[in-house]
C-alpha positions as CSV (number, residue, x, y, z in Angstrom):
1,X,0.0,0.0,0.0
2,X,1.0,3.5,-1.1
3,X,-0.2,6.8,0.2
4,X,1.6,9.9,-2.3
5,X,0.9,13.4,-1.3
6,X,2.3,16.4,-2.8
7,X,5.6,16.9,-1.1
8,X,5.2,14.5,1.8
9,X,5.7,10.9,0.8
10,X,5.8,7.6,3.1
11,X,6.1,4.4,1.9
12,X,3.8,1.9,3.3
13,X,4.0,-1.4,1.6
14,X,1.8,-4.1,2.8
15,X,5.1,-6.4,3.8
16,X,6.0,-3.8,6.3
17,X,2.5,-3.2,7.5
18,X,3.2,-0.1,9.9
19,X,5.3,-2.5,11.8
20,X,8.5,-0.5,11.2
21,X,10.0,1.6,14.0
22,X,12.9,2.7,12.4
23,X,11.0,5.8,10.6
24,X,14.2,6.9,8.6
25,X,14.0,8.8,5.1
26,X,16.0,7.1,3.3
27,X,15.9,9.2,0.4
28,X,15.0,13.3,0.4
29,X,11.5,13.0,-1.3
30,X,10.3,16.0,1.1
31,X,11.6,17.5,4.2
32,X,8.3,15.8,6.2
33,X,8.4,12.9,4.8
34,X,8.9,9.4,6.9
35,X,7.4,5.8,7.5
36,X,5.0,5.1,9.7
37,X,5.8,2.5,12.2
38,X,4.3,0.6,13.8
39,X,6.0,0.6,17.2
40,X,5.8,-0.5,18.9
41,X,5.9,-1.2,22.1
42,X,2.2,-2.5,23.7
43,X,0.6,-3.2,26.5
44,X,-1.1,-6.4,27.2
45,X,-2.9,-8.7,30.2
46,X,-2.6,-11.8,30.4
47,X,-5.4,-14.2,30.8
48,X,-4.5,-14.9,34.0
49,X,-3.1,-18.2,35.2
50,X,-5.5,-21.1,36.6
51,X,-2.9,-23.4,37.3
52,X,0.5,-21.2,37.8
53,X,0.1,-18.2,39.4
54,X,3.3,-16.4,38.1
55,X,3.8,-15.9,34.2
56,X,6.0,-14.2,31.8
57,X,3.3,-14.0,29.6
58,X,2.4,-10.1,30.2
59,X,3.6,-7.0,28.5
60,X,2.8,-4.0,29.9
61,X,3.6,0.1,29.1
62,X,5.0,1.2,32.3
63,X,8.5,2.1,33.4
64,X,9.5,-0.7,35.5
65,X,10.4,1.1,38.5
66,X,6.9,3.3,38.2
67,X,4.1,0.2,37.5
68,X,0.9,1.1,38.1
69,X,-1.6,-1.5,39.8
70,X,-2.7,-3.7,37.0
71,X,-6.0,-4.8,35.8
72,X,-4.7,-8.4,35.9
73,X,-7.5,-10.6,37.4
74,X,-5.0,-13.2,38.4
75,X,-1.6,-12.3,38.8
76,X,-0.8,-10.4,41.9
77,X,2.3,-9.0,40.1
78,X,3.3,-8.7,36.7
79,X,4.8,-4.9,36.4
80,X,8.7,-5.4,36.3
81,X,8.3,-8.4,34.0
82,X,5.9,-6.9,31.5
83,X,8.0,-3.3,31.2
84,X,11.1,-5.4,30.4
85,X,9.0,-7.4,27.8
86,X,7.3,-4.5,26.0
87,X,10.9,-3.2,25.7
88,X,12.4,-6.1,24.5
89,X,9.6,-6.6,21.9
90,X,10.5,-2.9,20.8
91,X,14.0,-3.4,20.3
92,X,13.2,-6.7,18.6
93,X,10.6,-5.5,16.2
94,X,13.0,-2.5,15.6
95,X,15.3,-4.6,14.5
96,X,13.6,-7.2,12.2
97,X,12.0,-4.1,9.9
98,X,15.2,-2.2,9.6
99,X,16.4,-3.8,6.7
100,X,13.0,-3.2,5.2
101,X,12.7,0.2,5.7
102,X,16.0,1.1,5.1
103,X,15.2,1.5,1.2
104,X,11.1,2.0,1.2
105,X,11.6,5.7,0.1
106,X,10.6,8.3,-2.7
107,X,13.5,10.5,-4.4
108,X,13.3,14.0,-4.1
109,X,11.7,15.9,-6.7
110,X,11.1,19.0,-4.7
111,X,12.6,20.3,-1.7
112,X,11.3,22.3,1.3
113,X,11.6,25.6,-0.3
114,X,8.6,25.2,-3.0
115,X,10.3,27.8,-5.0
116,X,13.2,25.5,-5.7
117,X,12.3,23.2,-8.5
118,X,15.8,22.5,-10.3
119,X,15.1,19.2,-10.5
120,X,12.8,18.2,-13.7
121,X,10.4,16.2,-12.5
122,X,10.2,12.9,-15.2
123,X,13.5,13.6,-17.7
124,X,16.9,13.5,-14.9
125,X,15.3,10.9,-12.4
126,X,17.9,8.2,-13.1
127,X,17.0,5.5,-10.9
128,X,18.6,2.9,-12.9
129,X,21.2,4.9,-13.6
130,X,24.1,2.7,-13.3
131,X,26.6,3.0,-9.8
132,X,29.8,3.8,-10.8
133,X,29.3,6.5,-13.2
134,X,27.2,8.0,-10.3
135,X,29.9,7.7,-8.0
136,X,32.3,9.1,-10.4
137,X,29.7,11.8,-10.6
138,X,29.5,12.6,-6.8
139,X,33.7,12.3,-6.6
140,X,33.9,14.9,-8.7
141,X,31.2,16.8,-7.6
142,X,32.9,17.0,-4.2
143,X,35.7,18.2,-5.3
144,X,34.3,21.0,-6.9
145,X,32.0,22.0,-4.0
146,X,36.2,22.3,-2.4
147,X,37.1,24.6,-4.6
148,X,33.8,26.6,-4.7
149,X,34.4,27.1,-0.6
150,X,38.0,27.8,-1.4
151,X,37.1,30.5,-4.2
152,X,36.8,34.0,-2.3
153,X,36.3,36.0,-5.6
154,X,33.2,37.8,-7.4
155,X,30.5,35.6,-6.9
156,X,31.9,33.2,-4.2
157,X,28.2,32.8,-2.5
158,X,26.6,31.3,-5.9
159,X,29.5,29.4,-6.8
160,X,29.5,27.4,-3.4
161,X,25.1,27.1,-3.6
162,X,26.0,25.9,-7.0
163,X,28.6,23.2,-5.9
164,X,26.0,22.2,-3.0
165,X,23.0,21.8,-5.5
166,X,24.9,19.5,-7.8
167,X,26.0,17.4,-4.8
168,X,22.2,17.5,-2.9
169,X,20.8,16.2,-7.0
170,X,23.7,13.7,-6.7
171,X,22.2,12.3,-3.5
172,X,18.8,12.5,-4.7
173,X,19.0,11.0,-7.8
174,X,19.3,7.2,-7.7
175,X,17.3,4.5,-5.4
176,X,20.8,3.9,-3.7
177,X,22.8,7.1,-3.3
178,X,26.1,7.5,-3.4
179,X,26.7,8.5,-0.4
180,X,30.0,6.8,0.7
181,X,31.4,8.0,-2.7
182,X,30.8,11.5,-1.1
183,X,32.3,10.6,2.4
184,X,35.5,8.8,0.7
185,X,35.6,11.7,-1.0
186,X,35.6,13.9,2.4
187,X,32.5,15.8,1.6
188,X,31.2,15.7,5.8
189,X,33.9,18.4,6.7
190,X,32.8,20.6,3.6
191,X,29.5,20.0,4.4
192,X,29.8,20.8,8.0
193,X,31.5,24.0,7.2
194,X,28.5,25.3,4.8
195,X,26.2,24.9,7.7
196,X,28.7,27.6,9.8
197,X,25.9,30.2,11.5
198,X,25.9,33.4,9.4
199,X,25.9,31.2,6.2
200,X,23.1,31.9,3.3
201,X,19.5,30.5,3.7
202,X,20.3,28.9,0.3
203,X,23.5,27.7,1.3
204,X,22.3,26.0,4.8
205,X,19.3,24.5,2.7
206,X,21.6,23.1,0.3
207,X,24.4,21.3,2.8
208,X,21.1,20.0,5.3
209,X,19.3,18.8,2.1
210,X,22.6,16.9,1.0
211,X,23.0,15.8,5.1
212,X,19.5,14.5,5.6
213,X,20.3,11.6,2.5
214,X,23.6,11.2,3.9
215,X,22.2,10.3,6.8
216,X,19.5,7.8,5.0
217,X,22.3,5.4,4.3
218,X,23.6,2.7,6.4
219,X,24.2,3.2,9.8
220,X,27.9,3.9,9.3
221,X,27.2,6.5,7.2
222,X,24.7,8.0,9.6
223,X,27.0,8.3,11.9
224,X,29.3,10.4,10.0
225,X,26.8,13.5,10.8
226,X,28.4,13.5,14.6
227,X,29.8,16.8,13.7
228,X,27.3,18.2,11.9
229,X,24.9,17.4,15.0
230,X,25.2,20.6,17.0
231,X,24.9,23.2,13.7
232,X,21.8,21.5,12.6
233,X,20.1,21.3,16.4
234,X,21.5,25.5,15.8
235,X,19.9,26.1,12.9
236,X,16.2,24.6,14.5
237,X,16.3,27.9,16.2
238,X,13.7,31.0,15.8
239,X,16.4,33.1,13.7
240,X,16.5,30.3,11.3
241,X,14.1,30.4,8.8
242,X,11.7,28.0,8.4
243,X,13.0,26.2,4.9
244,X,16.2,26.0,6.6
245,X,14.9,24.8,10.5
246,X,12.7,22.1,8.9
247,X,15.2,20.6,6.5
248,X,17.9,20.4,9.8
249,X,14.7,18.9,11.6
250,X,14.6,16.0,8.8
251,X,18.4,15.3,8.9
252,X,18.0,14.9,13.2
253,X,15.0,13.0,12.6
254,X,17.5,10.3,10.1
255,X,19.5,10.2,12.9
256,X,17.4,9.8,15.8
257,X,15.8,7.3,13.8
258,X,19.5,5.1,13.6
259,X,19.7,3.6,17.1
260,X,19.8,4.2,21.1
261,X,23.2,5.8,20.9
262,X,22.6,8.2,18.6
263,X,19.6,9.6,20.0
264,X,21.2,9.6,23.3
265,X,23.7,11.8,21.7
266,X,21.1,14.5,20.0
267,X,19.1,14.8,23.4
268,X,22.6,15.4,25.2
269,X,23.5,18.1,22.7
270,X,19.7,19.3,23.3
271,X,17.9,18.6,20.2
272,X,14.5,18.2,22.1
273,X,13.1,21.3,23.3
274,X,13.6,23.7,20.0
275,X,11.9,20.4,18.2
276,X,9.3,20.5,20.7
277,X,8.8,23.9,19.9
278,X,8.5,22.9,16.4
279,X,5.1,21.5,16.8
280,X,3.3,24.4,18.8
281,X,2.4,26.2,15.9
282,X,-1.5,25.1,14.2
283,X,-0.1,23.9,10.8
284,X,2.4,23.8,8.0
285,X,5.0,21.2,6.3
286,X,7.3,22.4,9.2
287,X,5.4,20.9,12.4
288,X,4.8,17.5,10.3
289,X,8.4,17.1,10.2
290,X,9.9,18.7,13.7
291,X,6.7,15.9,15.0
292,X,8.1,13.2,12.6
293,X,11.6,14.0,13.8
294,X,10.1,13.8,17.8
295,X,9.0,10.4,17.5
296,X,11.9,9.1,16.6
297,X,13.6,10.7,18.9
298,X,11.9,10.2,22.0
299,X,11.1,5.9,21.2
300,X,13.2,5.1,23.4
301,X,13.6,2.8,25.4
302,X,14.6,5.5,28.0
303,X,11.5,6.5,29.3
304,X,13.4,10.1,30.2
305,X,12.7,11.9,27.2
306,X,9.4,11.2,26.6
307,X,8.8,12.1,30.1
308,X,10.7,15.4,29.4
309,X,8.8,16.0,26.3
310,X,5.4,16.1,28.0
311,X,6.6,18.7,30.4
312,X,7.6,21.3,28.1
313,X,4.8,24.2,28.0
314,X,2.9,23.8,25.1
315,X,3.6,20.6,24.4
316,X,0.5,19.0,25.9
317,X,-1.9,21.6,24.2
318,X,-0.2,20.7,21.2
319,X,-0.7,17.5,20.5
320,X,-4.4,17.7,21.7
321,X,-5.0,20.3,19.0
322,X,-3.0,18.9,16.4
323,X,-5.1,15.1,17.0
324,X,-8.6,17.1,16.9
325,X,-7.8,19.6,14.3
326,X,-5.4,18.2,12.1
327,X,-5.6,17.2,8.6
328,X,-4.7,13.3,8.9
329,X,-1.1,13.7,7.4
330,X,-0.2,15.5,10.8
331,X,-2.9,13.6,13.0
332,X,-0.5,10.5,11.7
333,X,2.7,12.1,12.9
334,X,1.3,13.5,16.1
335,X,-0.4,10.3,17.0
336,X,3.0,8.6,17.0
337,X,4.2,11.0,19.6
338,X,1.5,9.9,21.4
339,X,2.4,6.3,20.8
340,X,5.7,6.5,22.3
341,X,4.5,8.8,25.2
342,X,2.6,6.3,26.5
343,X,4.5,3.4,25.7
344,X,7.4,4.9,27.4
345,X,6.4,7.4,30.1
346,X,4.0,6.7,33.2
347,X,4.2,9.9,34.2
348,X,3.0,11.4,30.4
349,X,0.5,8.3,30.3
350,X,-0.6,10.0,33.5
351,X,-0.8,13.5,32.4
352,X,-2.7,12.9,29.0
353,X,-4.8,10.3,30.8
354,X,-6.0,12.8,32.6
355,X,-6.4,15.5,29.5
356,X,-9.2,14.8,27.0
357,X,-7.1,12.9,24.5
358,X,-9.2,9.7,24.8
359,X,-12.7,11.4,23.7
360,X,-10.4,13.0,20.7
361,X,-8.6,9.3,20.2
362,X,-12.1,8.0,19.8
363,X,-13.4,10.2,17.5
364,X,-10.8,10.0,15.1
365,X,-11.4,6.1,14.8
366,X,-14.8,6.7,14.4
367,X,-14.3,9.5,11.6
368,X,-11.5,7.8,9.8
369,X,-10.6,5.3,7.1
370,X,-7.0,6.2,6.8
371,X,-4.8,3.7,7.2
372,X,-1.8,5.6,8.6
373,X,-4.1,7.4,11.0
374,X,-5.5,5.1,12.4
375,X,-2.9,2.3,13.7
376,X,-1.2,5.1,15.7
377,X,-4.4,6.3,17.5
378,X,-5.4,2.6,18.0
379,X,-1.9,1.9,19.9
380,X,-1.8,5.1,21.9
381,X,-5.6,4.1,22.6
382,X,-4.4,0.8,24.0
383,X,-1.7,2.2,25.5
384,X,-4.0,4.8,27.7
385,X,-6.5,1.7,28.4
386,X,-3.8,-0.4,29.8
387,X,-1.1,2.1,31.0
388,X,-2.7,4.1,34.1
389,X,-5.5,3.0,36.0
390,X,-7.4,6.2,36.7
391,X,-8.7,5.8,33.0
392,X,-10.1,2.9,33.6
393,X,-11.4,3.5,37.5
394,X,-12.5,7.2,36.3
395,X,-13.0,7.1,33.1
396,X,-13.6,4.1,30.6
397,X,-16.8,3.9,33.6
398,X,-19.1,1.1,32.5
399,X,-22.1,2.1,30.4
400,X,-20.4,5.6,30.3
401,X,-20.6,7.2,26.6
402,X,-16.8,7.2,26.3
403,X,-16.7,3.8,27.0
404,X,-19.5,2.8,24.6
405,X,-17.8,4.8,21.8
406,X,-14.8,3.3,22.5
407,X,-16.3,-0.7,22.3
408,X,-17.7,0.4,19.3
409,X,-14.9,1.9,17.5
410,X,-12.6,-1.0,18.6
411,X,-15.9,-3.3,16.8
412,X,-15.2,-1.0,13.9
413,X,-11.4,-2.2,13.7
414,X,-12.4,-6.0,14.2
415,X,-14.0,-5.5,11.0
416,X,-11.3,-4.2,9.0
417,X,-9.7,-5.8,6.3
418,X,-6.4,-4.5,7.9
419,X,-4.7,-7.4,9.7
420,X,-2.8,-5.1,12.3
421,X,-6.4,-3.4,13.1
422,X,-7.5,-6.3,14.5
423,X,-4.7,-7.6,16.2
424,X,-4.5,-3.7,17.7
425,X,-8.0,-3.8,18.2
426,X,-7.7,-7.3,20.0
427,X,-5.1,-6.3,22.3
428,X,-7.0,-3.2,23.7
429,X,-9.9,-5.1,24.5
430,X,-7.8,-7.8,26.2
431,X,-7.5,-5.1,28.7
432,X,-10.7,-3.6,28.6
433,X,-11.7,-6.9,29.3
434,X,-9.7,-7.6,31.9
435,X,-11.1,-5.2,34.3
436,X,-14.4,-5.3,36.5
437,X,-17.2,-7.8,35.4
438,X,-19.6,-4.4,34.5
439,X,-16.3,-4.1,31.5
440,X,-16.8,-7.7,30.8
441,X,-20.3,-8.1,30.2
442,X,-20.5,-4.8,28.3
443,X,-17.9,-6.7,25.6
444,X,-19.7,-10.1,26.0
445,X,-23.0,-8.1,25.2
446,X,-21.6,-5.9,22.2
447,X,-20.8,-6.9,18.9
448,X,-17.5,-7.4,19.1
449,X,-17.9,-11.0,20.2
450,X,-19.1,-12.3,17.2
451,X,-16.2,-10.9,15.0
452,X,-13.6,-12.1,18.1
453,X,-15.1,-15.8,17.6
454,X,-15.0,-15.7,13.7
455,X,-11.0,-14.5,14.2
456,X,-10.3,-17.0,16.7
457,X,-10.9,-19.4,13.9
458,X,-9.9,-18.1,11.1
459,X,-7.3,-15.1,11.3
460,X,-3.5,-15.1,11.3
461,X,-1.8,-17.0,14.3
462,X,-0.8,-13.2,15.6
463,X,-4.2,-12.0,15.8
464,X,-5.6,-15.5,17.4
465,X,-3.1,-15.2,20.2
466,X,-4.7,-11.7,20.8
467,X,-8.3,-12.6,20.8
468,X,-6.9,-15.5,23.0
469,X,-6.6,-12.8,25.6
470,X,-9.9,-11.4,25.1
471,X,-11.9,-14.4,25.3
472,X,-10.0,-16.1,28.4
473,X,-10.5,-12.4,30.4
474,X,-14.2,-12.4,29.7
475,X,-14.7,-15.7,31.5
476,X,-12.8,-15.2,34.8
477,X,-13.4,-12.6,37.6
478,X,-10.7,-12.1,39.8
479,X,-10.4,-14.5,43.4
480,X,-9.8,-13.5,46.7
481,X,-5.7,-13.9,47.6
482,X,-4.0,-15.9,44.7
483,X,-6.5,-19.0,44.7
484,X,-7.5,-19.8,40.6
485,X,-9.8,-17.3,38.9
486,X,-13.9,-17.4,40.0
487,X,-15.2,-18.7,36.4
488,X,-17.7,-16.1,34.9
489,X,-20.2,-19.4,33.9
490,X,-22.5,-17.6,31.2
491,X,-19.3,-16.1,29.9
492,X,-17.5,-19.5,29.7
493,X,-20.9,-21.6,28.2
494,X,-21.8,-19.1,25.6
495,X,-18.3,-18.6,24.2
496,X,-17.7,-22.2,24.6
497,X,-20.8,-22.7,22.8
498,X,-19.6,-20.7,20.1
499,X,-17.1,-22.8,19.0
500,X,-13.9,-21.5,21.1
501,X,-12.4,-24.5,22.5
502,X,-11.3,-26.2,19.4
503,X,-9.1,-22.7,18.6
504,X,-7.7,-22.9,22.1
505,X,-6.6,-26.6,21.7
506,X,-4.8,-25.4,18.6
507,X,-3.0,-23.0,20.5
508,X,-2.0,-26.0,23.1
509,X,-0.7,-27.7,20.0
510,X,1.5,-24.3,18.8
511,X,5.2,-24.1,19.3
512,X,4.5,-20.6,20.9
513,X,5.2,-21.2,24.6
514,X,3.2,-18.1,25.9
515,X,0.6,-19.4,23.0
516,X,0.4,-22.9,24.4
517,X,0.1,-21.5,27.9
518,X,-2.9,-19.5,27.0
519,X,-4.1,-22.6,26.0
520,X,-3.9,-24.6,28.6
521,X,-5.2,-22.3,30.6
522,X,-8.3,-21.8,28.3
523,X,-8.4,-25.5,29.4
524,X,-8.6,-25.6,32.7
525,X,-11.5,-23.3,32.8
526,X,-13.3,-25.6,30.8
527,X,-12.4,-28.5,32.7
528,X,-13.6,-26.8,35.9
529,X,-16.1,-24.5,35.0
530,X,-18.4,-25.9,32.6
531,X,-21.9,-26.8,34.0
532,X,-23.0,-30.8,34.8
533,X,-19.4,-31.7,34.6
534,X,-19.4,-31.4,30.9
535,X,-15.9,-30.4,30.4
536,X,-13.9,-33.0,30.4
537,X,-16.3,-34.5,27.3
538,X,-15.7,-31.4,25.3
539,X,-12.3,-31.2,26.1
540,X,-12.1,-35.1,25.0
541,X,-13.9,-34.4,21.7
542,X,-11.9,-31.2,20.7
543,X,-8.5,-33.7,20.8
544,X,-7.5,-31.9,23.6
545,X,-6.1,-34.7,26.0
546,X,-3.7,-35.7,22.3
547,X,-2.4,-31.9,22.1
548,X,-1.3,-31.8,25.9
549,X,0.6,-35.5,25.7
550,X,2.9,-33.7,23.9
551,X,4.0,-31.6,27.3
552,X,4.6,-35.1,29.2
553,X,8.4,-34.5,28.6
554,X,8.1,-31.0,27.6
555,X,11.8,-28.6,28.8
556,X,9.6,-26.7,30.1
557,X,8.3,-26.8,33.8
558,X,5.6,-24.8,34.0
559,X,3.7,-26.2,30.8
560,X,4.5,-29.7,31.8
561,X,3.1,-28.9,35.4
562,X,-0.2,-27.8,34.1
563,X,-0.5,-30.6,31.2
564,X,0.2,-33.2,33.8
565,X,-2.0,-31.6,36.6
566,X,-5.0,-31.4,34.0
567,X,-4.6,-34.7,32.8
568,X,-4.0,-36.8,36.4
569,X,-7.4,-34.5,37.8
570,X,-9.4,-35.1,35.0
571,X,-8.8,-37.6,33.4
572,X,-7.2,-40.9,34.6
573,X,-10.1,-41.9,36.4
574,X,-12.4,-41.8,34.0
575,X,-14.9,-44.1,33.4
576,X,-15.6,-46.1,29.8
577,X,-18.8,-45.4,30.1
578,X,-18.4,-41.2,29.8
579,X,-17.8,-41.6,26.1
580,X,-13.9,-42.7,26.1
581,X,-12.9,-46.1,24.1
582,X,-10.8,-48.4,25.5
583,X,-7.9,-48.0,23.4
584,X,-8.0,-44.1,24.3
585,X,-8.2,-44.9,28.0
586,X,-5.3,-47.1,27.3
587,X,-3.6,-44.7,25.7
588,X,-3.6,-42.3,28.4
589,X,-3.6,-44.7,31.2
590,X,-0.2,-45.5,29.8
591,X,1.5,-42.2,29.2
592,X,0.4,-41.7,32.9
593,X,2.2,-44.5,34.4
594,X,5.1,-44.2,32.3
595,X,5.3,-40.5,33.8
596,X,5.2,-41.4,36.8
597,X,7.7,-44.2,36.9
598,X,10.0,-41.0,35.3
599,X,9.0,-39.0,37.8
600,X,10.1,-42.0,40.6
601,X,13.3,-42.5,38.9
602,X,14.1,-38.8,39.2
């Protein structure tokens, strides 16, 4: 998938699905331009655990010294493990769609000054242009931008704009650049020393323009801005001028977008508060790309500078205007700010939990159909749902407006033929569901069950594990002290009834430990909860009993606990006469004994 716009351009192809963290122009299409990712980082419950009462199977969106009380119906305590786990599955997923994004970009036709339109649009894009004569191109191009700066005659200004311009089309021109042509060729110092303060708008535009692709290469080559870093955080400054400030914006947000270290270098040289203060005004080309540049470098997975961001005056007002007013091209890059805020920062989950960012989260699900728009604003929806309890003790209120409108948007994104909108849309009712039994019966009653059942058995694995979540935290209510889960009955017969078991036995049978767990667990409710001791039978005819033989000698512990717990309490004393053939009782019978005789031997 494809979005084009005018002089913003994003690449959104359907293999990297808005999964891609590392939102890096590769190549200078426009100075606002960037990837949507899909970042990240996400906060789940667990269904909790019948049988084993501690689990790594929770991700959260806290900082792990600053967890709030969970909505976890089972587990007592989940906080430290679930922050390290939505950090690790940032990192990870960063690192899977780098490679991906690396080279999803559009070449620059037209630069942040609309005025400059030296490039012809169809005749001098050589894409296929073949390498070497394009680095021969850029070697000597460098060397005349060297003697332009070393020129002090008539003319000296144009001659070095000149020299820069040839360069910058250099680095624009092909799918790959050349860019380490230019840095054998030593073009960083040059470069550097056309960005000295004092220097001509069109001069500073140029050597930022030619930066920002320099810094779209591989990460080696990114790195090679390091002394360019505190002339372009300069030039973000009032007494730049906006062309100029916005183009040193895109190169920081190539950076930022590199890794850890490099954003950890930008905020030390103190690159976030004149971006911050990017993004107060109402509009413009300018505030899409100083918010672009902010999400990348605030992701993380130091909580600090998101926490900073959010405390800068304005900041807050901001974003809530931008999300409500916005055309969707800057609703998309504010919403990822809002993404990372909460998925990094309890103490800005806090502060916007407590703004009205969740009526305006809502209403932008409901109004749009973009794409782009609306994973970000389903995240940072999740993220508030699951990141700070006050939303959901004071706000997501059962039978509350808010809360309807939220159900029903999140029904909306079941429906959509978008896989990640209904794994996103999964995951926040996971959470949703995992609060009081007014939340649960308010999903069990809406449509969104329907759509959950019809995924459980026929989506993607990814989504299934998610609606996993959903279905297992509509049928328990949390116990008194850590005894197993009180079993919601209606809950459990109607979803059961609905055909839920056999997708849960599948997930027994998956090589996906946290998966398999879910399953069992699934299990156990069924094996204890259902009504006139029906679910062992069900269990039985679903082939459960064959997917948990496989755990007999399972490495590991906790999964062969709960397979071999289920099976000696339900199972090896029953009778022929409950349905079971001999040979199956056999069957079992056997792997029973010979477990135990294991077990004696051990």
């Amino acid at each position: 998938m494809e979005h084009t716009r005018s002089q913003l351009s994003r690449n959104l192809s359907k293999e990297t699905e808005m999964d891609l963290l590392k939102r890096k122009s590769a190549i200078k299409i426009s100075p606002f331009s960037n990837t949507s990712q899909f970042l990240p980082a996400r906060i789940k419950k667990s269904l909790p655990t019948p049988i084993v009462y501690t689990s790594t199977g929770a991700a959260t969106m806290a900082d792990e010294a600053l967890t709030p009380q969970k909505r976890d119906p089972i587990k007592s305590s989940v906080g430290n493990v679930a922050a390290q786990r939505r950090r690790q599955q940032a990192v990870t997923v960063r690192k899977e769609r780098r490679d991906a994004l690396v080279r999803t970009k559009r070449l620059c036709r037209v630069g942040v000054n609309v005025d400059d339109a030296d490039v012809p649009v169809d005749g001098e894009m050589m894409i296929d242009e073949e390498q070497s004569i394009l680095e021969a191109q850029t070697l000597k191009a460098v060397e005349e931008l060297k003697l332009a700066l070393a020129y002090q005659g008539k003319g000296a200004t144009q001659k070095r704009v000149s020299a820069l311009r040839e360069l910058r089309r250099l680095l624009s021109k092909s799918e790959f650049p050349p860019v380490e042509a230019a840095l054998e060729a030593e073009a960083m110092p040059i470069l550097v020393q056309c960005l000295s303060f004092g220097s001509p708008d069109e001069q500073l535009l140029e050597a930022s323009w030619c930066l920002t692709n320099i810094a779209a290469g591989k990460p080696e080559e990114t790195k090679a801005l390091l002394p360019a870093l505190p002339l372009l955080i300069g030039h973000l400054g009032e007494k730049s001028s906006l062309p100029v400030a916005e183009q040193c914006a895109w190169a920081l947000g190539n950076v930022a977008g590199e890794e850890e270290e490099l954003r950890n270098v930008l905020l030390s040289q103190g690159a976030l508060l004149p971006l911050a203060r990017m993004i107060l005004p109402n509009k413009g080309s300018t505030v899409r790309t100083a918010a672009w540049a902010l999400s990348n470098l605030i992701k993380g997975p130091d909580p600090k500078a998101a926490t900073d961001l959010i405390r800068i005056d304005g900041v807050l007002d901001a974003i809530l205007r931008h999300l409500k007013r916005a055309d969707e091209e800057l609703a998309t890059e504010v919403a990822w700010i809002v993404v990372y805020l909460t998925a990094l920062s309890n103490y800005a989950t806090s502060v916007l939990a407590r703004s009205d960012i969740l009526q305006i989260l809502v209403e932008r699900l409901a109004s749009s159909s973009s794409y782009q728009l609306l994973i970000p604003v389903l995240r940072s929806l999740g993220n508030l749902v699951a990141g700070d309890s006050y939303v959901i003790n004071n706000v997501l209120v059962a039978g509350s407006e808010i809360t309807v409108n939220i159900i029903q948007a999140l029904v909306k994104c079941l429906g959509s033929e978008h896989r990640v909108l209904k794994k996103e849309a999964s995951w926040a009712l996971s959470n949703i569901a995992a609060g009081s039994f007014e939340h649960k019966l308010l999903i069990q009653s809406s449509e969104a069950v329907p759509l959950l059942l019809r995924l459980f058995s026929t989506a993607p694995f990814d989504v299934r594990k998610e609606v996993a979540y959903v279905i297992g935290n509509l049928c328990v209510a949390p116990s008194e002290g850590s005894g197993k889960p009180n079993v919601i009955v209606e809950h459990l017969v109607a979803l059961v009834g609905g055909g839920c078991l056999a997708g849960f036995v599948d997930l027994v049978r998956s090589a996906d430990i946290e998966a398999a767990r879910l399953g069992l667990q699934f299990m156990e409710l069924v094996l204890r909860g259902m009504p006139n001791g029906e679910g062992p039978k069900l269990v039985e005819g679903e082939d459960g009993i064959d997917a948990m033989e496989r755990f007999q000698f399972h490495e590991n512990d906790e999964l062969r606990s709960m397979a071999n717990e289920l099976v000696d309490k339900y199972f090896v004393g029953l009778k022929f006469e409950t349905g079971w053939t001999s040979i199956n009782a056999a069957i079992y019978l056997s792997a029973y004994c010979i477990s135990m005789t294991c077990f004696d031997r051990e």
